[in-house]
C-alpha positions as a Markdown table, in Angstrom:
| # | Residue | x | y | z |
|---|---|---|---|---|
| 1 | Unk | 69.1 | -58.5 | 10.3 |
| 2 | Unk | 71.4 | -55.9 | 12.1 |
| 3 | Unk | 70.5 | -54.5 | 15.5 |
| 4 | Unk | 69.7 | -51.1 | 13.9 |
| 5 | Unk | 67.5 | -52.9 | 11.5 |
| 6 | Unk | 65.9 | -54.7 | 14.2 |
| 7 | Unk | 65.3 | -51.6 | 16.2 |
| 8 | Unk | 63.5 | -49.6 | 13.5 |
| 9 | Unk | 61.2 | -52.3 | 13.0 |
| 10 | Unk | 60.0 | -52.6 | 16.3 |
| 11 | Unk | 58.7 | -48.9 | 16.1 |
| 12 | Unk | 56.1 | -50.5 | 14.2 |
| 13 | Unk | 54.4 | -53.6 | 16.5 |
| 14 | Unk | 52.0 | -52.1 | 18.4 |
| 15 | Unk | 51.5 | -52.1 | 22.1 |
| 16 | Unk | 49.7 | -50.9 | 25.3 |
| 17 | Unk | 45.7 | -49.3 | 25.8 |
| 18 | Unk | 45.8 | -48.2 | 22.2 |
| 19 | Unk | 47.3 | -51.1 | 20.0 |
| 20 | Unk | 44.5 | -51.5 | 18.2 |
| 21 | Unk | 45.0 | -48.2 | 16.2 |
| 22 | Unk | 48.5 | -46.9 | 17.3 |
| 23 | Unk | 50.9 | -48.3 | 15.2 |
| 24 | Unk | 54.2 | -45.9 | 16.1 |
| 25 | Unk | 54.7 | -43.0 | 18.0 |
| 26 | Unk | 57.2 | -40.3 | 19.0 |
| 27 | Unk | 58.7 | -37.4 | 20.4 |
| 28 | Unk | 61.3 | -34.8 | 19.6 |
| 29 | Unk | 63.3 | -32.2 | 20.8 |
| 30 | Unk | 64.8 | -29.9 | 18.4 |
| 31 | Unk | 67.4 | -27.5 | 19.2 |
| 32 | Unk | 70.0 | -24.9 | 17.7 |
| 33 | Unk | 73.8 | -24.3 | 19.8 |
| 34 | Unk | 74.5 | -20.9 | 20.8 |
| 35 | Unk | 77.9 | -20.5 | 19.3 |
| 36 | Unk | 76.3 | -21.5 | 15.6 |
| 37 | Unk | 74.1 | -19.1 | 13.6 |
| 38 | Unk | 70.9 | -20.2 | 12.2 |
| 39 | Unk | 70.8 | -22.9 | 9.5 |
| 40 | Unk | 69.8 | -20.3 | 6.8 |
| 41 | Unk | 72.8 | -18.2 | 7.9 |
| 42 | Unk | 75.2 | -21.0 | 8.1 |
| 43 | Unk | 78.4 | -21.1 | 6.2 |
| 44 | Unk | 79.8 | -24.1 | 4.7 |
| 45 | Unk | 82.6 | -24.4 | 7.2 |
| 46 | Unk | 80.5 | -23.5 | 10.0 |
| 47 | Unk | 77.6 | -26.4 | 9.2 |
| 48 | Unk | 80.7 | -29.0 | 8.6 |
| 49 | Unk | 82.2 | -27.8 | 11.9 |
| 50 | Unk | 78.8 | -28.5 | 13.7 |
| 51 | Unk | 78.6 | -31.6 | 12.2 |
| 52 | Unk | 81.8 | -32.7 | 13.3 |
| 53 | Unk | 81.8 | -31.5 | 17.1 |
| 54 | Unk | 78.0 | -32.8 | 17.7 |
| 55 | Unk | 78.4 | -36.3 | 16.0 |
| 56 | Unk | 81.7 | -37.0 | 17.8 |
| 57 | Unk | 80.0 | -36.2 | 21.1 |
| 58 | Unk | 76.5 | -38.4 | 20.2 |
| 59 | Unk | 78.7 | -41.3 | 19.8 |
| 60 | Unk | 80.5 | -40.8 | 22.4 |
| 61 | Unk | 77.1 | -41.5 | 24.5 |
| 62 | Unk | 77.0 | -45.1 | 23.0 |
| 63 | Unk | 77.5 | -47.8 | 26.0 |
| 64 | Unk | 79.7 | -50.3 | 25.7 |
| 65 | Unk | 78.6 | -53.4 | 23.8 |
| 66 | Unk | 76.4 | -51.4 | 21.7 |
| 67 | Unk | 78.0 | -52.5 | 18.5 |
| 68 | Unk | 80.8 | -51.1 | 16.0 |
| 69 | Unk | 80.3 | -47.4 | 15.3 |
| 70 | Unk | 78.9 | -47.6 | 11.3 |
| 71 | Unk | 75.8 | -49.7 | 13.0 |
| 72 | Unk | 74.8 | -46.8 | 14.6 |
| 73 | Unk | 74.9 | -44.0 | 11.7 |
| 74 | Unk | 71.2 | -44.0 | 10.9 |
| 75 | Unk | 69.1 | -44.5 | 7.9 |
| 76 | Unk | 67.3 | -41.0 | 7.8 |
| 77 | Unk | 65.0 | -42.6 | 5.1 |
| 78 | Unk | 64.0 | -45.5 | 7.4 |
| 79 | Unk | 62.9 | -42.7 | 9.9 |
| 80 | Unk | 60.7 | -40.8 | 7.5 |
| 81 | Unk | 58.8 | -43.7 | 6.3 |
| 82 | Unk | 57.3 | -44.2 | 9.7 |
| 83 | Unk | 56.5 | -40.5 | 10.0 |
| 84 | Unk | 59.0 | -40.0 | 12.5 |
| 85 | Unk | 60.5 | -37.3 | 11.1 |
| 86 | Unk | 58.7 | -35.1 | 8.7 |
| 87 | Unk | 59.1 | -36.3 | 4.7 |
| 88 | Unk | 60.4 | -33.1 | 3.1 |
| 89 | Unk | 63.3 | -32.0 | 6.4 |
| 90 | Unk | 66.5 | -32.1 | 5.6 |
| 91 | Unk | 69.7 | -33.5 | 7.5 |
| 92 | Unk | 72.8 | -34.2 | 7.3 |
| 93 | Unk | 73.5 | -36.7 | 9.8 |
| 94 | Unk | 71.4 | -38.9 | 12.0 |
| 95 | Unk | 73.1 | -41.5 | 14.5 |
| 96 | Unk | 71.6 | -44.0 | 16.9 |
| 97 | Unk | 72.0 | -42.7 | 20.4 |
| 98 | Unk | 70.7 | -45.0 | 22.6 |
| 99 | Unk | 67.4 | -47.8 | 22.9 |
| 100 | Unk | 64.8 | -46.6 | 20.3 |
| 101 | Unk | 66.7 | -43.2 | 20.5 |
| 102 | Unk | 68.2 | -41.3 | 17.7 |
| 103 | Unk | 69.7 | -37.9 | 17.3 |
| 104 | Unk | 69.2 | -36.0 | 13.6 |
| 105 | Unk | 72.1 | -33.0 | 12.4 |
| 106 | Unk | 72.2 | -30.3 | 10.3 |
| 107 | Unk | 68.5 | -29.9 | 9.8 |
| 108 | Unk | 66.5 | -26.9 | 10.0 |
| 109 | Unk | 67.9 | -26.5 | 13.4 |
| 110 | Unk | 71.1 | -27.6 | 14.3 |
| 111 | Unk | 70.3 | -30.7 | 16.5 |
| 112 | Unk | 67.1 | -33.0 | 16.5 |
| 113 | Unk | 66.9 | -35.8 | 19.0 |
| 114 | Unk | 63.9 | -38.3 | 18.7 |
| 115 | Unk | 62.5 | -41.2 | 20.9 |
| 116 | Unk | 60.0 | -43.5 | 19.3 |
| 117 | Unk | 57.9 | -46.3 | 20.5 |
| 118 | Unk | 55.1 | -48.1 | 20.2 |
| 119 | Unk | 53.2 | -48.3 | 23.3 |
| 120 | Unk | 51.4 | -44.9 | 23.1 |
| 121 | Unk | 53.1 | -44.0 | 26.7 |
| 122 | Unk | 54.0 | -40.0 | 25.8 |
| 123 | Unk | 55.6 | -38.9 | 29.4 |
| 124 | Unk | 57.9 | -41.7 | 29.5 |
| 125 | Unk | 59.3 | -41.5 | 26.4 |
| 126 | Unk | 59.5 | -37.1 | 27.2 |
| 127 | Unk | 61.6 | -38.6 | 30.4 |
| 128 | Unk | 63.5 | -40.8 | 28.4 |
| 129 | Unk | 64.3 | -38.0 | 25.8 |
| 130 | Unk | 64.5 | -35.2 | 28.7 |
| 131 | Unk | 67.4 | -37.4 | 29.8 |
| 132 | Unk | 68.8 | -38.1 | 26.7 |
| 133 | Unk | 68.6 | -34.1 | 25.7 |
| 134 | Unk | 70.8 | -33.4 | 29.2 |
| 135 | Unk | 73.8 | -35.8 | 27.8 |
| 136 | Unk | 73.3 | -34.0 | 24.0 |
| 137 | Unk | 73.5 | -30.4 | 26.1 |
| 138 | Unk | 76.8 | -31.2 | 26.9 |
| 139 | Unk | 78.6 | -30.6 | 23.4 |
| 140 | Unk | 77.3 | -26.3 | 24.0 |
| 141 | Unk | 75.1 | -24.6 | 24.9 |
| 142 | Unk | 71.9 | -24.3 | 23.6 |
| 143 | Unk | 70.1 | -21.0 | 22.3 |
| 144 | Unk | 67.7 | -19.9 | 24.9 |
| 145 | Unk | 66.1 | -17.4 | 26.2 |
| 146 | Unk | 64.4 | -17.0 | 29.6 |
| 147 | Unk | 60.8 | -15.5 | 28.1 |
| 148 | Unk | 60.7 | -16.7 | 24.5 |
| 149 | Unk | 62.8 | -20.4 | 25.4 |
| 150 | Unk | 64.6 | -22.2 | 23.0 |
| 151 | Unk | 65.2 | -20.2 | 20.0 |
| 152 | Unk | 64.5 | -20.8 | 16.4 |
| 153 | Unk | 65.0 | -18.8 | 13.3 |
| 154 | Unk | 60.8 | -18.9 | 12.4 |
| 155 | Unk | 59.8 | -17.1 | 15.4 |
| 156 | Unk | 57.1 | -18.6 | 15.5 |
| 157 | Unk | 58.6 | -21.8 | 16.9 |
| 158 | Unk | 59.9 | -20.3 | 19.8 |
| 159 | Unk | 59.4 | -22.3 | 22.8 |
| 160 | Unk | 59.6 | -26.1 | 24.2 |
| 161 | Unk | 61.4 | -26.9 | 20.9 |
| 162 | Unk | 59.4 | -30.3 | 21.5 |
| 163 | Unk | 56.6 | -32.1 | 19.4 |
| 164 | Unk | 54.7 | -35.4 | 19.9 |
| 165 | Unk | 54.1 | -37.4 | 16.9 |
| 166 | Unk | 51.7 | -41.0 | 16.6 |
| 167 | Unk | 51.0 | -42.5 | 13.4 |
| 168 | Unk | 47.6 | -44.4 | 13.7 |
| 169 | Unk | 45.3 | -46.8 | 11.5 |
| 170 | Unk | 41.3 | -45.7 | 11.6 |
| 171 | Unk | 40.1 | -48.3 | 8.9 |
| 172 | Unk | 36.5 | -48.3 | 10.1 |
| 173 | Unk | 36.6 | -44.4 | 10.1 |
| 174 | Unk | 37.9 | -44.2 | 6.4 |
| 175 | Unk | 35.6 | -46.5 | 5.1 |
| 176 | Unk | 32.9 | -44.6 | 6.8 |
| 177 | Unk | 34.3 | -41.4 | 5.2 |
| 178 | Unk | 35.2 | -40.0 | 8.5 |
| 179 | Unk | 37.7 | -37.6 | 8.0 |
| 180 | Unk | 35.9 | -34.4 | 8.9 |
| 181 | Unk | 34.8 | -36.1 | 11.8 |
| 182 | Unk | 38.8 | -37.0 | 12.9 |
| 183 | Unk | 39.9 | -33.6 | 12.1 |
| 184 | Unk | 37.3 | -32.2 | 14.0 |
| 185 | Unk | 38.4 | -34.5 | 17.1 |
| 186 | Unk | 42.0 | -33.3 | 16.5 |
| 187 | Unk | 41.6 | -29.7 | 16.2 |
| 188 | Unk | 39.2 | -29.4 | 19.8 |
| 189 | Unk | 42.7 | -31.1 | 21.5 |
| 190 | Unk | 44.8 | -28.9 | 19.4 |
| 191 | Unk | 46.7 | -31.3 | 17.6 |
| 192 | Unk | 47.3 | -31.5 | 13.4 |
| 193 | Unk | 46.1 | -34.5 | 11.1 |
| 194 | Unk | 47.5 | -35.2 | 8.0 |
| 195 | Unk | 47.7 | -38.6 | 5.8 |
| 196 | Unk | 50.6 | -40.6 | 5.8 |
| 197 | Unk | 52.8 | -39.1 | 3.8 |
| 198 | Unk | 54.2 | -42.3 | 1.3 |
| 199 | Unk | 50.7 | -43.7 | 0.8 |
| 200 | Unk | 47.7 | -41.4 | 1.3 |
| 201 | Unk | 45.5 | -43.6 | 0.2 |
| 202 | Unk | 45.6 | -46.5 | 3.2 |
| 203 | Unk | 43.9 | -45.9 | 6.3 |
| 204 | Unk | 46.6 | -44.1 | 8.2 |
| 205 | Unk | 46.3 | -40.5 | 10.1 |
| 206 | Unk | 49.4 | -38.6 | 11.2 |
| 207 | Unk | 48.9 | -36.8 | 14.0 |
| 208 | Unk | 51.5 | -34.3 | 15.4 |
| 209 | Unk | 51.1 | -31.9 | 18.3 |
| 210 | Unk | 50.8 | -27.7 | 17.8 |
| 211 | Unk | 53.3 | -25.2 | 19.0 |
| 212 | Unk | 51.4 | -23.5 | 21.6 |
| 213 | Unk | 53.5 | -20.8 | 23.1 |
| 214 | Unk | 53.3 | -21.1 | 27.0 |
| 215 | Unk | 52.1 | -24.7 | 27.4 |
| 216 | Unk | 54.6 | -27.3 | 28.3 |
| 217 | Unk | 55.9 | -30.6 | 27.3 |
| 218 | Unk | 53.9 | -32.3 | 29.5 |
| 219 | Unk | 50.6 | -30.6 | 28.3 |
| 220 | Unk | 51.9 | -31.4 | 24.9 |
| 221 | Unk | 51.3 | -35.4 | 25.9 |
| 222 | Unk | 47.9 | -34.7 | 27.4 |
| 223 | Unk | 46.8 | -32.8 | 23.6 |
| 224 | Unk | 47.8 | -35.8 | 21.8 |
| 225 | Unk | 46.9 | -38.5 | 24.3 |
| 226 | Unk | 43.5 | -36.8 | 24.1 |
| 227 | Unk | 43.2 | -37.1 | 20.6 |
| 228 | Unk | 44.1 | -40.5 | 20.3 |
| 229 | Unk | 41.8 | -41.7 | 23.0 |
| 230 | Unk | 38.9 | -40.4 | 21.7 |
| 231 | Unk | 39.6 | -41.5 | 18.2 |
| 232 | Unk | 40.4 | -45.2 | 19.5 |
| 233 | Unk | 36.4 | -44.7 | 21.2 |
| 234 | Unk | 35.0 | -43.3 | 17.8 |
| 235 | Unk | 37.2 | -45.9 | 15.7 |
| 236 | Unk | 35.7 | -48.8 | 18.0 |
| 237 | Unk | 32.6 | -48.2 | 17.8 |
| 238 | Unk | 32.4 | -47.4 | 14.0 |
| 239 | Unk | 34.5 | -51.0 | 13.5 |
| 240 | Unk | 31.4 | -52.8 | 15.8 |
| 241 | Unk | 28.7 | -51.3 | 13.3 |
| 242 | Unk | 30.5 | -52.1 | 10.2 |
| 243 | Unk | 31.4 | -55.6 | 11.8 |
| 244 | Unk | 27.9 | -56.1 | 12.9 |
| 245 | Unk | 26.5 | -54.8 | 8.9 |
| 246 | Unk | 29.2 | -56.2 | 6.8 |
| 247 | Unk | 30.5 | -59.3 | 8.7 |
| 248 | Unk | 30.6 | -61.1 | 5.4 |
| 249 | Unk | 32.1 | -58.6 | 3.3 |
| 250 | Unk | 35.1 | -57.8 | 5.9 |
| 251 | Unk | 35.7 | -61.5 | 6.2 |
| 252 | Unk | 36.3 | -62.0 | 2.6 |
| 253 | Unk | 38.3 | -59.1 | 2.5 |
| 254 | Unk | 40.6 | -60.5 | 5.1 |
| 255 | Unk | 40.8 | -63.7 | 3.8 |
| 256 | Unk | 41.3 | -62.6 | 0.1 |
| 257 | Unk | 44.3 | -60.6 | 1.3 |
| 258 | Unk | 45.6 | -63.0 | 2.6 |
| 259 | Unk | 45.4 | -65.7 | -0.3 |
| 260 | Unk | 46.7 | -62.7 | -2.1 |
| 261 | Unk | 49.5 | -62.1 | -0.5 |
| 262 | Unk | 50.6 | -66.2 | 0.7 |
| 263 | Unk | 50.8 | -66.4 | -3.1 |
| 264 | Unk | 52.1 | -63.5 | -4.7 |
| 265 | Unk | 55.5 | -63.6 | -6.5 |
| 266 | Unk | 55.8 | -59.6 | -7.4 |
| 267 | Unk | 53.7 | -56.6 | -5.5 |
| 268 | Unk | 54.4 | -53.2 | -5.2 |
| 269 | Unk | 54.6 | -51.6 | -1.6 |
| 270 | Unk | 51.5 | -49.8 | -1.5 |
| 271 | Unk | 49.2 | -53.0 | -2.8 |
| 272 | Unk | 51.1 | -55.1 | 0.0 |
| 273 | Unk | 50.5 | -52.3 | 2.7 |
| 274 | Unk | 47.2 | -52.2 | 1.7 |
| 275 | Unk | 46.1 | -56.1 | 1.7 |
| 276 | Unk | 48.8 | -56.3 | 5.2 |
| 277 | Unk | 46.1 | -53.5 | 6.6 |
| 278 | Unk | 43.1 | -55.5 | 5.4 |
| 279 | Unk | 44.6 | -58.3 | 7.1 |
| 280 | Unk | 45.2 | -56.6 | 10.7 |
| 281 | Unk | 41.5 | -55.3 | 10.8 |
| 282 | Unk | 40.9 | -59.4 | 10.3 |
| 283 | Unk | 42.8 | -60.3 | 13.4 |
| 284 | Unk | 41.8 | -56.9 | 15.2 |
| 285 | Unk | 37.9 | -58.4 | 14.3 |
| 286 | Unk | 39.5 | -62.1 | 15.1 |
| 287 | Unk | 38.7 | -63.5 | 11.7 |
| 288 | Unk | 42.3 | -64.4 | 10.7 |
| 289 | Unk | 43.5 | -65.8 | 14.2 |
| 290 | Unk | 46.6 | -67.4 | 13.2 |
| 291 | Unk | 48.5 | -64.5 | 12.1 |
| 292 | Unk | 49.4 | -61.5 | 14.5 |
| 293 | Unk | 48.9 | -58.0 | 14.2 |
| 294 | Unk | 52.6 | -57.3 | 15.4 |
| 295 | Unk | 53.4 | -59.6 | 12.2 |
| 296 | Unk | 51.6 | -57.4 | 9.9 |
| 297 | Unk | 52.8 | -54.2 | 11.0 |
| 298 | Unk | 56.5 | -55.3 | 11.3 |
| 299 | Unk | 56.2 | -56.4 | 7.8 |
| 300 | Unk | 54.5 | -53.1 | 6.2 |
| 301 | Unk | 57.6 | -51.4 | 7.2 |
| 302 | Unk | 60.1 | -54.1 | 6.6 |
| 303 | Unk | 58.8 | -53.7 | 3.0 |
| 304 | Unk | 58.8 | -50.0 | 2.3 |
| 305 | Unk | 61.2 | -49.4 | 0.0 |
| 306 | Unk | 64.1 | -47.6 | 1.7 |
| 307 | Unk | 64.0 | -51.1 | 4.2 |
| 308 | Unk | 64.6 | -52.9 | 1.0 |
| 309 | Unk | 67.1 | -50.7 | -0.6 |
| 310 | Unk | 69.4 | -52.1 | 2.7 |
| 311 | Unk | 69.0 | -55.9 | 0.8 |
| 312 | Unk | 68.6 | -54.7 | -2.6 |
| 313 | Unk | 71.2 | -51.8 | -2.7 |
| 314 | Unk | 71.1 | -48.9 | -5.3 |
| 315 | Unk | 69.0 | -51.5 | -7.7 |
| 316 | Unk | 65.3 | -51.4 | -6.8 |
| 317 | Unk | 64.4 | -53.2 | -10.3 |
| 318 | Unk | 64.0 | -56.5 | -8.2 |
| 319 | Unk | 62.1 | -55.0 | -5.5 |
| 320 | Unk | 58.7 | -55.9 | -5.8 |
| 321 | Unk | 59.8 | -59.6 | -6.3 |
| 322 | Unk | 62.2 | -59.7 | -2.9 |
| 323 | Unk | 59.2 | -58.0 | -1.0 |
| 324 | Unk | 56.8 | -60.9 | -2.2 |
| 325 | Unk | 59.3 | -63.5 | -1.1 |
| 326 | Unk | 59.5 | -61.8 | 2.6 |
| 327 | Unk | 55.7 | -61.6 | 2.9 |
| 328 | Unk | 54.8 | -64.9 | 1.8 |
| 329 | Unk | 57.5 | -66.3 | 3.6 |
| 330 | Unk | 56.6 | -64.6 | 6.7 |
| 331 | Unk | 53.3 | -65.9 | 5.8 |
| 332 | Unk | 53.3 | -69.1 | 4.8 |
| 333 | Unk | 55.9 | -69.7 | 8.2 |
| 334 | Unk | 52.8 | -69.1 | 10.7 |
| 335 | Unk | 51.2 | -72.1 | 9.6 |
């Protein structure tokens, strides 16, 4: 697997206080150059000219070693299926800029730059993409104004220019029909929930902070720290009771997943995703103990279907089979 490859996937393993439910996690910065109009007001010649002066300068941050140039164009798809970047924004260009860094052109503003990770630890990563945003800078200057801040055609999103972003799994809270219960947790700390956007069935809460004109990046972290800390306590304690009513049931559920998937020759993403997740509440509750929850989550993303498309090319038709050979590979290996 290429280093890119390897990179995206480690979004995905889990780490730190809140590893239990935090599966990925980042921040952004989005920003528009002064000597460009707006996206919407964009000419054709203007939008390839931005394209060409900003990606020149983005690679031109790569240190040496890194790799050839192509390894670092990124796979805009790859970053959407982790919620990293929203499903529906358009760009033109996205390059890998540095460790777990990327930087995103020609959206709805001109230039996004993103750091993800997987440890749940929001003001490093804001230094690590503060620093990164200081080396971007250089290509112009940025549209700003000393009141409003950075500026934006949507007025509205006047400001920092920066967002927080976590995706986490609550399976004990979505079996006990929760939802009301985790919106209401993210609303008191100001923060948006919405399903995962390729599978809204699974157990998976996108949460992504609020432009709050006047607070800064660093209160920004606190919101969504908040919110994640308390839903980790009301996730924990809702696992307990179900583990303590339904010890039987979850086990069998683990284990059937399992058998499911060590055996499977053809399986669609979102039934593997969702016996992979059935799985990492087993190892969470230690009743599979021999595979590992990093496993399981690298795998849920190695499988999605834009990771695939990388092996597979243009032809999907064999997708479902070469996604069942990587899981019960993977699987079958840990014993």
């Amino acid at each position: 697997m290429s280093q890119p490859l390897v990179r995206y996937s480690s979004f995905w393993r889990g780490e730190g206080d809140f590893q239990d439910i935090l599966l990925s996690s980042a921040v952004e910065m989005r920003r528009n150059l002064k000597a460009y109009p707006f996206r919407g007001r964009m000419s054709g010649d203007e939008r390839d000219d931005l394209i060409r002066r900003c990606s020149e300068h983005v690679h031109s941050l790569r240190q040496p070693g890194d790799g050839a140039e192509s390894d670092y164009e990124l796979d805009l798809s790859l970053f959407r299926e982790q919620a990293l970047l929203a499903a529906d924004t358009p760009f033109d260009l996205g390059i890998l800029a540095g460790e777990q860094c990327a930087v995103a052109l020609g959206g709805p503003s001109h230039i996004s730059i993103c750091h993800a990770f997987s440890d749940g630890k929001f003001y490093s990563a804001f230094n690590i993409l503060d620093s990164l945003d200081d080396r971007v800078s250089e290509c112009g200057a940025y549209a700003f104004d000393e009141k409003t801040g950075f500026l934006f055609d949507n007025p509205a999103e006047c400001g920092t220019g920066f967002s927080a972003r976590a995706l986490l799994h609550l399976p004990a809270l979505a079996m006990s029909n929760a939802h009301d219960e985790v919106r209401s947790v993210c609303a008191g700390f100001e923060v948006a929930v919405s399903p995962y956007p390729s599978a809204q069935s699974l157990p998976l809460f996108v949460l992504s902070t609020k432009n709050i004109p006047g607070e800064s990046e660093q209160e920004f972290c606190a919101n969504i720290l908040g919110a994640i800390g308390a839903l980790a306590r009301l996730e924990r304690e809702s696992r307990d009771s179900h583990y303590a009513k339904y010890r039987l049931q979850l086990e069998d559920l683990s284990w059937r997943s399992y058998g499911l998937l060590r055996s499977a020759r053809m399986i669609s993403w979102s039934e593997a995703a969702e016996y992979l997740f059935n799985m990492r509440m087993g190892t969470i509750l230690h009743i599979l103990d021999s595979v590992k929850s990093e496993q399981l989550c690298r795998l849920v993303f190695e499988t999605t279907d834009a990771f695939l498309r990388r092996f597979c090319g243009d032809d999907t038709s064999s997708d479902n089979t070469v996604r069942a050979d990587m899981i019960r590979r993977a699987l079958n290996k840990e014993q």
